[in-house]
Predicted model as a PDB file, atoms N, CA, C, CB and O in Angstrom, pLDDT in the B-factor column:
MODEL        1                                                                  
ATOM      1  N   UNK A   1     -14.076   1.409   8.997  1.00 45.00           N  
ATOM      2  CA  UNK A   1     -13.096   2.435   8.677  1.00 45.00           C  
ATOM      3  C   UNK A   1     -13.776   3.572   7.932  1.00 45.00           C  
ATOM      4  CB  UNK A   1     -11.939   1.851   7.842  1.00 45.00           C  
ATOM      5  O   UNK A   1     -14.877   3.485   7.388  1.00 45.00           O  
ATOM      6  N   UNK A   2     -12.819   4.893   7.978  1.00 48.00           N  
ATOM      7  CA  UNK A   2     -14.001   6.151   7.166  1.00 48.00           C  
ATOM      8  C   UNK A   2     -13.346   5.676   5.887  1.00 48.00           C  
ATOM      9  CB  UNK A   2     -13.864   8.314   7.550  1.00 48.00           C  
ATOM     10  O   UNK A   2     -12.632   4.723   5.577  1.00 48.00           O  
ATOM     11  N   UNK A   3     -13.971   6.912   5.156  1.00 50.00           N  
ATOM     12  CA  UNK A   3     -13.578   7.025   3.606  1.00 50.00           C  
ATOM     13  C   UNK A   3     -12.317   7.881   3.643  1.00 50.00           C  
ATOM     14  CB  UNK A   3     -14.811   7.773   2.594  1.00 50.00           C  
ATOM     15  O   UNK A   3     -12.468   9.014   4.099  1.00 50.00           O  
ATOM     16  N   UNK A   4     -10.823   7.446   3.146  1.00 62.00           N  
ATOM     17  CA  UNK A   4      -9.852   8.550   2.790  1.00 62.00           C  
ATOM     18  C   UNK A   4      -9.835   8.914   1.511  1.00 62.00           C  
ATOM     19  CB  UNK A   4      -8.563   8.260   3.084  1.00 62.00           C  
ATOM     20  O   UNK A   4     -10.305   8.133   0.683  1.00 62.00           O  
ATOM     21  N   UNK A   5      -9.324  10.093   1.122  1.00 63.00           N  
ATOM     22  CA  UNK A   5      -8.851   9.930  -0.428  1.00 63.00           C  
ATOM     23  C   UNK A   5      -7.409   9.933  -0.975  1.00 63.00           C  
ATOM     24  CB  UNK A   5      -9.416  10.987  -1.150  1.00 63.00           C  
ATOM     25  O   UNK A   5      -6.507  10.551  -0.410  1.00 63.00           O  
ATOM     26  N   UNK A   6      -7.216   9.140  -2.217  1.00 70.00           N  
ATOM     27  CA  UNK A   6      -5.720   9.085  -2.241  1.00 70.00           C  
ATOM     28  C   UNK A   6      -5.615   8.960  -3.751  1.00 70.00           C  
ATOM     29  CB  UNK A   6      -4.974   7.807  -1.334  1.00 70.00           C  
ATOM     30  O   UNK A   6      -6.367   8.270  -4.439  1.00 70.00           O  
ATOM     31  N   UNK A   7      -4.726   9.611  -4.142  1.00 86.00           N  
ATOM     32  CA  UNK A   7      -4.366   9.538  -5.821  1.00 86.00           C  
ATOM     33  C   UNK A   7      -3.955   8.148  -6.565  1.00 86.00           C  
ATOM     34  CB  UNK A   7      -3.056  10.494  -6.099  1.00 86.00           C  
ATOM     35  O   UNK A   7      -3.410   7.204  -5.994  1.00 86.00           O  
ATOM     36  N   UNK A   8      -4.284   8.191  -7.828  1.00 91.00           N  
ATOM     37  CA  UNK A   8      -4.370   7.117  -8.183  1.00 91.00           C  
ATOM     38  C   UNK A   8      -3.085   6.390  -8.061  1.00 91.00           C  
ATOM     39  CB  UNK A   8      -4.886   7.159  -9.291  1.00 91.00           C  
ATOM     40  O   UNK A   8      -3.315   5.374  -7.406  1.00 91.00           O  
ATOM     41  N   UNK A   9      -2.306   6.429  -8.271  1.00 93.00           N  
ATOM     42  CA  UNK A   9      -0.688   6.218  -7.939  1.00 93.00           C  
ATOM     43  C   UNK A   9      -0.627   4.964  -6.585  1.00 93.00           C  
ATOM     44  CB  UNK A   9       0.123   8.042  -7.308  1.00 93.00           C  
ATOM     45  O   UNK A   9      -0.543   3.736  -6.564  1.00 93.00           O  
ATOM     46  N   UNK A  10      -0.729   6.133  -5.463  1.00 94.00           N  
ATOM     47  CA  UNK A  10      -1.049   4.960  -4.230  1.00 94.00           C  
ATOM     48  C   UNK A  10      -2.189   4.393  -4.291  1.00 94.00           C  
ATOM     49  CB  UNK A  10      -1.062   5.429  -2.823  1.00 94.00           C  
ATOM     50  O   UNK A  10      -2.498   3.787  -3.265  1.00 94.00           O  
ATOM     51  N   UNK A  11      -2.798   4.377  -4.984  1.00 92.00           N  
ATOM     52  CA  UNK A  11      -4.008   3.692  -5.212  1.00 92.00           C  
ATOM     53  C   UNK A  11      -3.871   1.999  -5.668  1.00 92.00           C  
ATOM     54  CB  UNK A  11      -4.729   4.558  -6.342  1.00 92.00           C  
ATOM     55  O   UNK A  11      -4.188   0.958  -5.094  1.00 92.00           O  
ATOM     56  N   UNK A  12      -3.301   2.271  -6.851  1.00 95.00           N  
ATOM     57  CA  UNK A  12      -2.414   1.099  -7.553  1.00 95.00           C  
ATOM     58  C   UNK A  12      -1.562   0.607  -6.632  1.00 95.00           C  
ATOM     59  CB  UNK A  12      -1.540   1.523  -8.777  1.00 95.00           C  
ATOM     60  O   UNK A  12      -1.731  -0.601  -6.464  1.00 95.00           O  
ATOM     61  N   UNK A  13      -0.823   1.020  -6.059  1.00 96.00           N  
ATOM     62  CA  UNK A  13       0.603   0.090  -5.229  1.00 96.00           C  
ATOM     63  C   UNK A  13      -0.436  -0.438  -4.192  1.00 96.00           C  
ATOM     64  CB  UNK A  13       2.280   1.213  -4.315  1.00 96.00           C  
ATOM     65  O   UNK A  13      -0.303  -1.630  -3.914  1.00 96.00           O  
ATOM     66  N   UNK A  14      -1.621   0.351  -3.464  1.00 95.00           N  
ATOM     67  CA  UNK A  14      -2.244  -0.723  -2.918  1.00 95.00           C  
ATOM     68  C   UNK A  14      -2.745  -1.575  -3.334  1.00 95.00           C  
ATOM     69  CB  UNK A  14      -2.859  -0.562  -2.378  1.00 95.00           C  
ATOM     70  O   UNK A  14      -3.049  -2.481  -2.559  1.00 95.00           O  
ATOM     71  N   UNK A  15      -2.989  -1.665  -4.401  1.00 94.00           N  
ATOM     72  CA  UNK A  15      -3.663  -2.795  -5.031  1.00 94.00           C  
ATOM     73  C   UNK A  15      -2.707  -3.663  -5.168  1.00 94.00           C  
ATOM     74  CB  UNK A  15      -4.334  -2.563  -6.286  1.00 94.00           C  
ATOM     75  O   UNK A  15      -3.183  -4.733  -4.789  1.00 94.00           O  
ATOM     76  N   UNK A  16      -1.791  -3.790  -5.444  1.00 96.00           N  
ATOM     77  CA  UNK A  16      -0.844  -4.540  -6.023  1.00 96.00           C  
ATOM     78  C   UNK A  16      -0.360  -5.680  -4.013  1.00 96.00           C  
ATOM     79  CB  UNK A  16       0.695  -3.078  -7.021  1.00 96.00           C  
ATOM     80  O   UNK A  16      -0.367  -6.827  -3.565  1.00 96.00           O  
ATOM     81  N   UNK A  17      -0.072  -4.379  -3.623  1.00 97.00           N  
ATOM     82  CA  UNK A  17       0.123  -4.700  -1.653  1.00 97.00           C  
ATOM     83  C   UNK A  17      -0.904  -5.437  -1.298  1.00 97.00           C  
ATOM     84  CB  UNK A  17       0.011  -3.265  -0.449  1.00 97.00           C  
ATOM     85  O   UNK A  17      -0.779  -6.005  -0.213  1.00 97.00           O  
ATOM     86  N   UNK A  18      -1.954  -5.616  -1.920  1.00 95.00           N  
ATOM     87  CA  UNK A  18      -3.129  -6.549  -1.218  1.00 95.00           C  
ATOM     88  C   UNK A  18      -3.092  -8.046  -1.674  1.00 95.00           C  
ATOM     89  CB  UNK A  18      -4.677  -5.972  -1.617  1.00 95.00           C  
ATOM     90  O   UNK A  18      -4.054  -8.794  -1.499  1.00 95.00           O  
ATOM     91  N   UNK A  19      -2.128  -8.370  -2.166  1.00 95.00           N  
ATOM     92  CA  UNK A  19      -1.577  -9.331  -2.169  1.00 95.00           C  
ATOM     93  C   UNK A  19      -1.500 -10.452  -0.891  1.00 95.00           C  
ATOM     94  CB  UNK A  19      -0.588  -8.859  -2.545  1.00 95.00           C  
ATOM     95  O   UNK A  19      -2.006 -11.528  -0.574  1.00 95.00           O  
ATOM     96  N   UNK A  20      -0.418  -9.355  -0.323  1.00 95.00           N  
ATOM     97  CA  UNK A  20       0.107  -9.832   0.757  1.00 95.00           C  
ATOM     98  C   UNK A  20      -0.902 -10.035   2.266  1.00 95.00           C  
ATOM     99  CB  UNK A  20       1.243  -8.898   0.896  1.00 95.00           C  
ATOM    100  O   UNK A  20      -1.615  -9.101   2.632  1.00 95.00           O  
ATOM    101  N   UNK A  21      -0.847 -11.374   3.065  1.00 94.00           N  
ATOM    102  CA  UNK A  21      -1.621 -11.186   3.148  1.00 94.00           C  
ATOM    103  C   UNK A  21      -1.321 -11.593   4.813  1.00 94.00           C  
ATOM    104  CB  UNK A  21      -2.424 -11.625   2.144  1.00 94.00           C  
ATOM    105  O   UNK A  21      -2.107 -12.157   5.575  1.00 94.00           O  
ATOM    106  N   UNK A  22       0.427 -10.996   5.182  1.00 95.00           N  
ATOM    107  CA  UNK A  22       0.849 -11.105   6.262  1.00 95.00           C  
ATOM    108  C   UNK A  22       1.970  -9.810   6.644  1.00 95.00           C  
ATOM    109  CB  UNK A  22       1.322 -12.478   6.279  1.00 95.00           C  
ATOM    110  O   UNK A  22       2.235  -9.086   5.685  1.00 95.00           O  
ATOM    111  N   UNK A  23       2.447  -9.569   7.585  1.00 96.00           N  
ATOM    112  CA  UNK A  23       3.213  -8.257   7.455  1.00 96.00           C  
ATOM    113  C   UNK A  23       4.821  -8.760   6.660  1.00 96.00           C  
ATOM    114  CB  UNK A  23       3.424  -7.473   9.265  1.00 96.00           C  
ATOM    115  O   UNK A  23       5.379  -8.209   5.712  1.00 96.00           O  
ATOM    116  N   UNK A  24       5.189  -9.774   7.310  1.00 97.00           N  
ATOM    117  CA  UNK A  24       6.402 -10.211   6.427  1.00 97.00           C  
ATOM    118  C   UNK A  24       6.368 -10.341   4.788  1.00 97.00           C  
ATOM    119  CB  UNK A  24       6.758 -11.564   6.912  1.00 97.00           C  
ATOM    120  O   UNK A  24       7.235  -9.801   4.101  1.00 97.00           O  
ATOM    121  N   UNK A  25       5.211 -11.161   4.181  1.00 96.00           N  
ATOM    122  CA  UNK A  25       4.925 -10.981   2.791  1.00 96.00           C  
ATOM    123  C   UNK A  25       4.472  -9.247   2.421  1.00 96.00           C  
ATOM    124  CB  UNK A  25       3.642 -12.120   2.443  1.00 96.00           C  
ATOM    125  O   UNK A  25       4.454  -8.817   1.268  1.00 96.00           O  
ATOM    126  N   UNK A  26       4.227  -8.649   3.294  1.00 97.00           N  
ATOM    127  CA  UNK A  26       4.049  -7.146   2.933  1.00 97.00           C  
ATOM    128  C   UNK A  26       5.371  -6.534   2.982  1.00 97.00           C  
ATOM    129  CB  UNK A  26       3.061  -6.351   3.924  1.00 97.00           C  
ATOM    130  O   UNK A  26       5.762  -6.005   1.941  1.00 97.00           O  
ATOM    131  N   UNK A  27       5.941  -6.517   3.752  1.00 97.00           N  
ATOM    132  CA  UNK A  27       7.419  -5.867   3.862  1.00 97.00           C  
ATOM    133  C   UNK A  27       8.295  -6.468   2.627  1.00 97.00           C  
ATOM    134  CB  UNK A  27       8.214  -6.293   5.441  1.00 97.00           C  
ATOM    135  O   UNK A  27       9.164  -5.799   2.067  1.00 97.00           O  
ATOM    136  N   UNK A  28       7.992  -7.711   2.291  1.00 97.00           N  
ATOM    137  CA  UNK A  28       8.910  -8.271   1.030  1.00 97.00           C  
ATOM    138  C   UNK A  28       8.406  -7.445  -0.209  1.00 97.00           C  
ATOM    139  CB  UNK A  28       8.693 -10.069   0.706  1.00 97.00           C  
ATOM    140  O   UNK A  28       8.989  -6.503  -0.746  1.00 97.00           O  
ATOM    141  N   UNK A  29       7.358  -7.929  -0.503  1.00 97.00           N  
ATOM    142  CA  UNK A  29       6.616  -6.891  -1.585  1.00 97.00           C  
ATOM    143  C   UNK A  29       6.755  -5.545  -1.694  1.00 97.00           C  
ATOM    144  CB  UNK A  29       5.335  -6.895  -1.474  1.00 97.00           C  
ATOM    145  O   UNK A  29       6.667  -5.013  -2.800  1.00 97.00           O  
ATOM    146  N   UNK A  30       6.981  -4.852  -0.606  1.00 97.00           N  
ATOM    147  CA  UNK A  30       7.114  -3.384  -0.427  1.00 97.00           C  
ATOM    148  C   UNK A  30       8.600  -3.268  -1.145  1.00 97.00           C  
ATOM    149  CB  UNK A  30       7.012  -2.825   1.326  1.00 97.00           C  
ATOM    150  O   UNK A  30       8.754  -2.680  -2.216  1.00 97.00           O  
ATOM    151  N   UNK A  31       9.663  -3.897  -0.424  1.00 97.00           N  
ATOM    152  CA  UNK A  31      11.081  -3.501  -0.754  1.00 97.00           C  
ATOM    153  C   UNK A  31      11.241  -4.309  -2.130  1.00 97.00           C  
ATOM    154  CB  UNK A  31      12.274  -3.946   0.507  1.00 97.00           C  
ATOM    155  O   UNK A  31      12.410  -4.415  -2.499  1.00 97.00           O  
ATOM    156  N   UNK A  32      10.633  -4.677  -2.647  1.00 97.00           N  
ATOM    157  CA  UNK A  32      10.497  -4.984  -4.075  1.00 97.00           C  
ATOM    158  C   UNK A  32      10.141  -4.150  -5.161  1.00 97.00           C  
ATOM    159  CB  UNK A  32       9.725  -5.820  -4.168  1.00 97.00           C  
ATOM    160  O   UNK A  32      10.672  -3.969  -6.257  1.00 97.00           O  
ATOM    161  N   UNK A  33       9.289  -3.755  -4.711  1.00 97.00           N  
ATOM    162  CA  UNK A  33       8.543  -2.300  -5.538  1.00 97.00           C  
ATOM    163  C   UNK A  33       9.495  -1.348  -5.409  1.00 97.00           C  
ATOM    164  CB  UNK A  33       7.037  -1.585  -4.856  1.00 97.00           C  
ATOM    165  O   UNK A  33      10.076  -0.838  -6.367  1.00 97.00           O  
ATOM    166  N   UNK A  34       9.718  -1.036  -4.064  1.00 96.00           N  
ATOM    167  CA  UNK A  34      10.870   0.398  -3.532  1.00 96.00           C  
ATOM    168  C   UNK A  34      11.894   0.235  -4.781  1.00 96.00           C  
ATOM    169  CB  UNK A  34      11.964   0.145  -1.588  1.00 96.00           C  
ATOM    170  O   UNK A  34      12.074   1.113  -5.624  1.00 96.00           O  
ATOM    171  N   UNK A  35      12.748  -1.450  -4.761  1.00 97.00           N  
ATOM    172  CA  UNK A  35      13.929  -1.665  -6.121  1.00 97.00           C  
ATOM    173  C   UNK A  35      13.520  -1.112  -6.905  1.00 97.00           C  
ATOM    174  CB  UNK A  35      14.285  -2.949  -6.800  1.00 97.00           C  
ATOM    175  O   UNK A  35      14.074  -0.109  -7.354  1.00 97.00           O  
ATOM    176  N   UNK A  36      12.221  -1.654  -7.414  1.00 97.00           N  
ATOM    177  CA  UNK A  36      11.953  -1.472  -9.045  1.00 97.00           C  
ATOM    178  C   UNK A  36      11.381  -0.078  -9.368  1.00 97.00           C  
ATOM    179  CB  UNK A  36      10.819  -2.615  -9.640  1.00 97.00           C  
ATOM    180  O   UNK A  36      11.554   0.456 -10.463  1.00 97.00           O  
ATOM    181  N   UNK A  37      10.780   0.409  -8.490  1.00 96.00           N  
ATOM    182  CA  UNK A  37      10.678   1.717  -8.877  1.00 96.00           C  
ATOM    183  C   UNK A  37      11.223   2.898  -7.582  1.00 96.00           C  
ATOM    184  CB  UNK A  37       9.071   1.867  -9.312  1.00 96.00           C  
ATOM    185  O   UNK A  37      10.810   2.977  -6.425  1.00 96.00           O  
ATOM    186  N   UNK A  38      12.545   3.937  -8.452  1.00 94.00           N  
ATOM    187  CA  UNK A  38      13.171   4.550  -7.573  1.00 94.00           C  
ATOM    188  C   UNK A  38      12.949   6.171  -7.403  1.00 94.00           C  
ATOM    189  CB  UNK A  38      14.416   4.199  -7.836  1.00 94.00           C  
ATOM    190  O   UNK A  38      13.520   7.026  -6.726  1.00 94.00           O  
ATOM    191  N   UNK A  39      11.721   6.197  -8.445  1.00 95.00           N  
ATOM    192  CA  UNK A  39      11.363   7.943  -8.608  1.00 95.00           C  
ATOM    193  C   UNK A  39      11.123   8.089  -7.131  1.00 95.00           C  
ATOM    194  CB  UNK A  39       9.773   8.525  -9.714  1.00 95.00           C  
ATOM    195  O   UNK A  39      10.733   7.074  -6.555  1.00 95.00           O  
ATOM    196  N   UNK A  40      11.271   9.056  -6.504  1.00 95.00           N  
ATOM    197  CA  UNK A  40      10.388   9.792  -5.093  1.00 95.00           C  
ATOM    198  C   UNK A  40       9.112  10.045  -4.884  1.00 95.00           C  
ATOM    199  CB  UNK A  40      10.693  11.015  -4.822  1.00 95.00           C  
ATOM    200  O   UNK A  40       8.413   9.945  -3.876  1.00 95.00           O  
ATOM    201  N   UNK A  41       8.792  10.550  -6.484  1.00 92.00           N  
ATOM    202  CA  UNK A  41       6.966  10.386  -6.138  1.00 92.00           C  
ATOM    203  C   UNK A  41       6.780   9.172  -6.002  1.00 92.00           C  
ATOM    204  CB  UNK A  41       5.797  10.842  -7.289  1.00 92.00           C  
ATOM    205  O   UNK A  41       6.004   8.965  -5.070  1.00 92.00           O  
ATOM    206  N   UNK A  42       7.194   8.087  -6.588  1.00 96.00           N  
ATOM    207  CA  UNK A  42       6.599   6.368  -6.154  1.00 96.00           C  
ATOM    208  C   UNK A  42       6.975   5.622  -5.167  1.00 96.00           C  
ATOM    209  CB  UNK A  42       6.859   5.357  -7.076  1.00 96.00           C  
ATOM    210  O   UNK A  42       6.372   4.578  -4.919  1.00 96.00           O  
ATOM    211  N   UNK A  43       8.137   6.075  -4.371  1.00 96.00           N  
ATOM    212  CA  UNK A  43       8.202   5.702  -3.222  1.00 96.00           C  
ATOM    213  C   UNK A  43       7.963   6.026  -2.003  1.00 96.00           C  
ATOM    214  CB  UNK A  43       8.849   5.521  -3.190  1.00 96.00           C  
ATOM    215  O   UNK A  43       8.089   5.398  -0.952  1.00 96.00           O  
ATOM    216  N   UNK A  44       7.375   7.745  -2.395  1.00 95.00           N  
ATOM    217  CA  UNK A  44       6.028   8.195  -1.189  1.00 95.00           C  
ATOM    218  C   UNK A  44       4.621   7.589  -1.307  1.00 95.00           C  
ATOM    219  CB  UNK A  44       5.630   9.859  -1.285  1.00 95.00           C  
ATOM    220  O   UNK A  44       3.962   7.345  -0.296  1.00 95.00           O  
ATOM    221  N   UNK A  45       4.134   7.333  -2.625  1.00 96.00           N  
ATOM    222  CA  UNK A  45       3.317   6.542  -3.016  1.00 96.00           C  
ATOM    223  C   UNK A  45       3.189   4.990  -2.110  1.00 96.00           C  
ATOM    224  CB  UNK A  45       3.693   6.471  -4.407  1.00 96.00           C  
ATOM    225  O   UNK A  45       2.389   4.735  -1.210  1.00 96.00           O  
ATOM    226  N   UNK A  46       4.348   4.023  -2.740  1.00 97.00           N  
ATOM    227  CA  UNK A  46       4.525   3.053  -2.664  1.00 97.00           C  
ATOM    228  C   UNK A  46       4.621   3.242  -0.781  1.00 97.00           C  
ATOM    229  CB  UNK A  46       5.645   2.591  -3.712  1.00 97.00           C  
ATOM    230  O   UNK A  46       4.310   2.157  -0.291  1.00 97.00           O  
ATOM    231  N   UNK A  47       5.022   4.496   0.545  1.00 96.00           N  
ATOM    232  CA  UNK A  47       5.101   4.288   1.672  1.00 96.00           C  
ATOM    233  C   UNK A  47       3.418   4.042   1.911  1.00 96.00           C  
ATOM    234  CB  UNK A  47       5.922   5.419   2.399  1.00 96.00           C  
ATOM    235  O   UNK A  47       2.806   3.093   2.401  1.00 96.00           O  
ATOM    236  N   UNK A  48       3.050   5.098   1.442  1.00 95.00           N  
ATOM    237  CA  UNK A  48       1.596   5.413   2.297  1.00 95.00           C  
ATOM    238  C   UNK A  48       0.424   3.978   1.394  1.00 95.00           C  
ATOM    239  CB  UNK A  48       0.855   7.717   1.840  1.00 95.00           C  
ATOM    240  O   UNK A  48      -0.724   4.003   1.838  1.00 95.00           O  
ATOM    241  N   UNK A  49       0.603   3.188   0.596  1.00 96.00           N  
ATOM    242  CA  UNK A  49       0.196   2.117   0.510  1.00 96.00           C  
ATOM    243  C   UNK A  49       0.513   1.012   1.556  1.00 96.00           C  
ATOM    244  CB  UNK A  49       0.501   1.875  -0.563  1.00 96.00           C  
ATOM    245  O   UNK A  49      -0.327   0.269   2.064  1.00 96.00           O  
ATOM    246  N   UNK A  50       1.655   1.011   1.766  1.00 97.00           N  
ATOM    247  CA  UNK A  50       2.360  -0.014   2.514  1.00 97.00           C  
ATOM    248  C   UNK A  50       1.742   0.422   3.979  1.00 97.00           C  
ATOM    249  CB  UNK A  50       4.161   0.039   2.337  1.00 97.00           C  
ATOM    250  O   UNK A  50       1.389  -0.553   4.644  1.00 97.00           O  
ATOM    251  N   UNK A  51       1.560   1.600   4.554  1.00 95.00           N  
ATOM    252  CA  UNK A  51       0.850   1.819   6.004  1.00 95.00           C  
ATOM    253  C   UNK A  51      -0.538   1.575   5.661  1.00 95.00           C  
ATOM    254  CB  UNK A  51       1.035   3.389   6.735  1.00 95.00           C  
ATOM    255  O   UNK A  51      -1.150   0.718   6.297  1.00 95.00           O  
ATOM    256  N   UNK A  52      -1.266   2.397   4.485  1.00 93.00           N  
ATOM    257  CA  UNK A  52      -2.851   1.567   4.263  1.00 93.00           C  
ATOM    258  C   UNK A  52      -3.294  -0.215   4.628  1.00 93.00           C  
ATOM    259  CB  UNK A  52      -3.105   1.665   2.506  1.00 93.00           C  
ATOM    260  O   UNK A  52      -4.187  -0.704   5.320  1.00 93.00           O  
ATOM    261  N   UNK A  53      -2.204  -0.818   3.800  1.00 95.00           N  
ATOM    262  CA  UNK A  53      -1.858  -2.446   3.832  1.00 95.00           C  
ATOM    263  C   UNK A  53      -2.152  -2.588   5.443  1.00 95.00           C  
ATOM    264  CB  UNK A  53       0.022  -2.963   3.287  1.00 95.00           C  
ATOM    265  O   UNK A  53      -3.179  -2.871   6.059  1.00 95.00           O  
ATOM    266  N   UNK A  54      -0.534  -2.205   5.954  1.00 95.00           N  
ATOM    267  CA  UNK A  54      -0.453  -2.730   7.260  1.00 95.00           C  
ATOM    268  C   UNK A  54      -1.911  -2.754   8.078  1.00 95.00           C  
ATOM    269  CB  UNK A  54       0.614  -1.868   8.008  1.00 95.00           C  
ATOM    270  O   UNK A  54      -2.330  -3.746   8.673  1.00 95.00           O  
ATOM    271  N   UNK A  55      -2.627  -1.421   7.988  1.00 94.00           N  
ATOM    272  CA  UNK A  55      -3.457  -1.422   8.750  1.00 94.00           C  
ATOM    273  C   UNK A  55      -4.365  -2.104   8.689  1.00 94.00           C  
ATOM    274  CB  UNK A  55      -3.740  -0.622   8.885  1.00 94.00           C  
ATOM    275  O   UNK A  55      -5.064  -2.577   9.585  1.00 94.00           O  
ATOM    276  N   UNK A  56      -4.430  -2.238   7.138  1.00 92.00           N  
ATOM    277  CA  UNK A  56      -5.698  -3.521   6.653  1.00 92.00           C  
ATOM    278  C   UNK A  56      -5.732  -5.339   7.187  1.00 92.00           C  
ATOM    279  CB  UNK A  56      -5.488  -3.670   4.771  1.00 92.00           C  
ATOM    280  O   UNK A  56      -6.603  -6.206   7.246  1.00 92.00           O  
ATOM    281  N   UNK A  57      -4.246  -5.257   7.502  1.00 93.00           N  
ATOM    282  CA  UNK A  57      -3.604  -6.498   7.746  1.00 93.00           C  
ATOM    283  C   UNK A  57      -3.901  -6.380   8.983  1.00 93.00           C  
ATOM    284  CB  UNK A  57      -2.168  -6.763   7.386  1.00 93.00           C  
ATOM    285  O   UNK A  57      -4.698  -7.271   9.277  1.00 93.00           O  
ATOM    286  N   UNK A  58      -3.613  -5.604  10.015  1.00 93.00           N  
ATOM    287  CA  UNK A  58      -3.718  -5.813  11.522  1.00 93.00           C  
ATOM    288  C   UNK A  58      -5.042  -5.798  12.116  1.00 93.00           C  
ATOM    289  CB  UNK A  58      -2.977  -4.813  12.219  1.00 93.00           C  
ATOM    290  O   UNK A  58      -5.297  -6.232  13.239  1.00 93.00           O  
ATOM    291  N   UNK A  59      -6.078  -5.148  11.110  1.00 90.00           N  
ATOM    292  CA  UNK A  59      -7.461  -4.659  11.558  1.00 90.00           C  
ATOM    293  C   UNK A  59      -8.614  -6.034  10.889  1.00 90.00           C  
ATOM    294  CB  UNK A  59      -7.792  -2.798  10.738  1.00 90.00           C  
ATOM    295  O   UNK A  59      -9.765  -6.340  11.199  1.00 90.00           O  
ATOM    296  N   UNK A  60      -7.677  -6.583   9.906  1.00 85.00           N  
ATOM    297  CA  UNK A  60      -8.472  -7.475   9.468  1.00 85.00           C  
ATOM    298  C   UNK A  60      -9.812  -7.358   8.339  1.00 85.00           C  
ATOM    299  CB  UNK A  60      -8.816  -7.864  10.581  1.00 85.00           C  
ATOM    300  O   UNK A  60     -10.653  -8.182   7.981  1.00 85.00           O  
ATOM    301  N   UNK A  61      -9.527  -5.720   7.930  1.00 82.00           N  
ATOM    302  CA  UNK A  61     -11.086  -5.226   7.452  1.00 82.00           C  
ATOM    303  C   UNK A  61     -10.263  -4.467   6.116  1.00 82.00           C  
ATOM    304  CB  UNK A  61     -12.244  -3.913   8.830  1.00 82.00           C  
ATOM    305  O   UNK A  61      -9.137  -4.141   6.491  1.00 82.00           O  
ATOM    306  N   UNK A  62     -10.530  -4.076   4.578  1.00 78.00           N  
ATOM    307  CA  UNK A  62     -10.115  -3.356   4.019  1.00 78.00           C  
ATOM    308  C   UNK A  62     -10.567  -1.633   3.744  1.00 78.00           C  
ATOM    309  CB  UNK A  62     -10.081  -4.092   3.242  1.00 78.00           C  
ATOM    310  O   UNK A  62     -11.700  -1.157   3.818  1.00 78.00           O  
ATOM    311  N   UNK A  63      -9.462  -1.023   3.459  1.00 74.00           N  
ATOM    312  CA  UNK A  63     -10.030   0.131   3.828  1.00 74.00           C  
ATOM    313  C   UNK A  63     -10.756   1.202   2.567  1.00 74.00           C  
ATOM    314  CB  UNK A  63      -8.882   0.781   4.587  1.00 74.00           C  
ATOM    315  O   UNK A  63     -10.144   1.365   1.511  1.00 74.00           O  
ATOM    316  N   UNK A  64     -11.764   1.717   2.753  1.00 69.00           N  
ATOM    317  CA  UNK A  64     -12.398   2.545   2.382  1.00 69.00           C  
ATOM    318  C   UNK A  64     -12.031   3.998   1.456  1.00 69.00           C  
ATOM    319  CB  UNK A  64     -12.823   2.650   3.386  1.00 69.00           C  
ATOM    320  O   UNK A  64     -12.242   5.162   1.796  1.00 69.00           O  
ATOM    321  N   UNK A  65     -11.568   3.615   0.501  1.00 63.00           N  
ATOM    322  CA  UNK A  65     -10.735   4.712  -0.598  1.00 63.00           C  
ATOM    323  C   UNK A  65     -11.362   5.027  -1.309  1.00 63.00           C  
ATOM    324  CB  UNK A  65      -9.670   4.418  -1.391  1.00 63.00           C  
ATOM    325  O   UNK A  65     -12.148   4.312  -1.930  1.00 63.00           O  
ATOM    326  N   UNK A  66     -11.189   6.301  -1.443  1.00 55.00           N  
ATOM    327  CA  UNK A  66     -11.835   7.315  -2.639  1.00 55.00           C  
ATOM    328  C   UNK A  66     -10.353   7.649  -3.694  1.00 55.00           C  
ATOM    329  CB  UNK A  66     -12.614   9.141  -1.746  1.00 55.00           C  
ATOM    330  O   UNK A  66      -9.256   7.887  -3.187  1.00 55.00           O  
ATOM    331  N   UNK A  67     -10.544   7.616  -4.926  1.00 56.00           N  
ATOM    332  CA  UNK A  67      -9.701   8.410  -5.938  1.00 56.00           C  
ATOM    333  C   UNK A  67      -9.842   9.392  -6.625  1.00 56.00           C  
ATOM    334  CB  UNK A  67      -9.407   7.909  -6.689  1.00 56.00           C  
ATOM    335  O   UNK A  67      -8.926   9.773  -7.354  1.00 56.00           O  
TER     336      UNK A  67                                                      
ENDMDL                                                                          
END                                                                             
């Protein structure tokens, strides 16, 4: 995978998303976070972690982040 860059914010919710280590345990975790935190900046945050995840999950490889 290349290098993206992403603010620290989604940075953290991916971290937290790497948990999961199937798409169903990702989707649970996701709409968990979404509850607990309802600002808009953290749940654009908390999306574009959750597509980082997925991809990490389907590709099998983790991905390459800059902050």
């Amino acid at each position: 995978m290349h290098t993206q860059k992403f603010d620290e914010i989604t940075f953290s919710y991916l971290l937290k998303l790497r948990r999961a280590k199937t798409l169903t345990t990702l989707e649970t975790m996701t709409l968990a976070l979404e509850r607990d935190h309802p600002l808009a900046s953290e749940q654009e945050a908390i999306a574009a972690a959750w597509v980082l995840r997925e991809k990490e999950i389907n590709s099998g490889m983790l991905s390459n982040l800059v902050v």
